[in-house]
N, C-alpha and C positions, 0 to 999 in steps of 0.2 A: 617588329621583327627586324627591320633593315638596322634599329638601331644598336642592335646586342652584336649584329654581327663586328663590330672594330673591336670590341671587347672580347668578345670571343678570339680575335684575331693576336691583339695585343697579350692575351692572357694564355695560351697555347706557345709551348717554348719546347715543342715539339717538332714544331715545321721549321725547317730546312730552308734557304731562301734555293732557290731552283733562277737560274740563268737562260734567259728566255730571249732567240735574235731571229727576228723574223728577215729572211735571206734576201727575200722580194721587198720589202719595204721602202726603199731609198729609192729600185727602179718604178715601184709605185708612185709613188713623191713625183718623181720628176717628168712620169707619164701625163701624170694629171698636170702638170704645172705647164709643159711642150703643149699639151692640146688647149688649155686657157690659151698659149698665145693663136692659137688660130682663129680667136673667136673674141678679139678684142675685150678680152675680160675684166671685171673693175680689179682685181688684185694686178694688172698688168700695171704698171709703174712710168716704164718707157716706151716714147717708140722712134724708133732708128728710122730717118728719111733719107735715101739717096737722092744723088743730083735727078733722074730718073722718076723722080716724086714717090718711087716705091716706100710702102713703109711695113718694117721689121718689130712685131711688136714682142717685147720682155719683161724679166723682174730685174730693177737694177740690184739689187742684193743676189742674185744667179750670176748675172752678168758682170760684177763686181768680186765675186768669189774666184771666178772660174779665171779670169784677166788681170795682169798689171795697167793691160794697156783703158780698161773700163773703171778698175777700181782708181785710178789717177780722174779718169774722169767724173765720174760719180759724187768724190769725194772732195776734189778742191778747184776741179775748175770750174768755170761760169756753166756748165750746163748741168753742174748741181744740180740747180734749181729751176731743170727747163721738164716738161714732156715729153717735146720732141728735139732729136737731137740731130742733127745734118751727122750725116757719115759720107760725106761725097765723095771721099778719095777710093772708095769702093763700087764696085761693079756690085747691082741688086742680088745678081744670081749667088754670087760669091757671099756675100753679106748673110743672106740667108742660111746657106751651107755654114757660116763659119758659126751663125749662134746655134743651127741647128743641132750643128758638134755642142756647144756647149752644154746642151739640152739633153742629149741622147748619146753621147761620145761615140758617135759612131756618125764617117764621113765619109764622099764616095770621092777619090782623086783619080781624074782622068787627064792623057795627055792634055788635053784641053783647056783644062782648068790648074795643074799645077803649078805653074811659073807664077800664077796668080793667088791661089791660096794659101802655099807656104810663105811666100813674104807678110802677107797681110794674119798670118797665125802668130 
């Protein structure tokens, strides 16, 4: 039976191709991909270590997409080819906030925090 169906499909010059965009798909994607980093997942690629010893964990292809400042890294500097990558010129809390924007585009700026996270954006 499963095999007549492509035949049946190919052979039927009846049907219409129909345009089909699922609206939540992409925020899905990238649901699932934010909660792998909280759980040290094997698809997680990178992990960002502040001076702090805090560690940030990602996809460098996310992190590479979303940045100039990641796809330079990623791509031709020596930490290429690292796991972990020192990010010391950042504050953990901030570091965090800023992949967590890249993750979910959505970021909370408070007096507190903004002299520090627009520069480092």
């Amino acid at each position: 039976m499963m095999e007549s169906i492509p035949k049946l499909v190919l052979k039927s010059k009846k049907c219409k191709p129909e345009y089909f965009k699922n609206s939540s798909h992409k925020d899905r994607v990238f649901e699932v991909l934010q909660s792998s980093r909280n759980q040290d997942d094997i698809f997680c690629d990178i992990k960002l270590q502040t001076d702090d010893g805090t560690i940030v964990f990602g996809h460098k292809i996310i992190l590479a997409s979303a940045t100039p400042y990641f796809k330079a890294m990623f791509s031709s500097f020596s930490e290429s080819n690292k796991d972990i990558v020192n990010i010391g010129e950042l504050d953990s809390i901030i570091l965090q906030l800023l992949i967590d924007y890249i993750y979910t585009g959505e970021i909370m700026i408070t007096q507190e925090n903004v002299q520090v996270v627009l520069p480092a954006a």
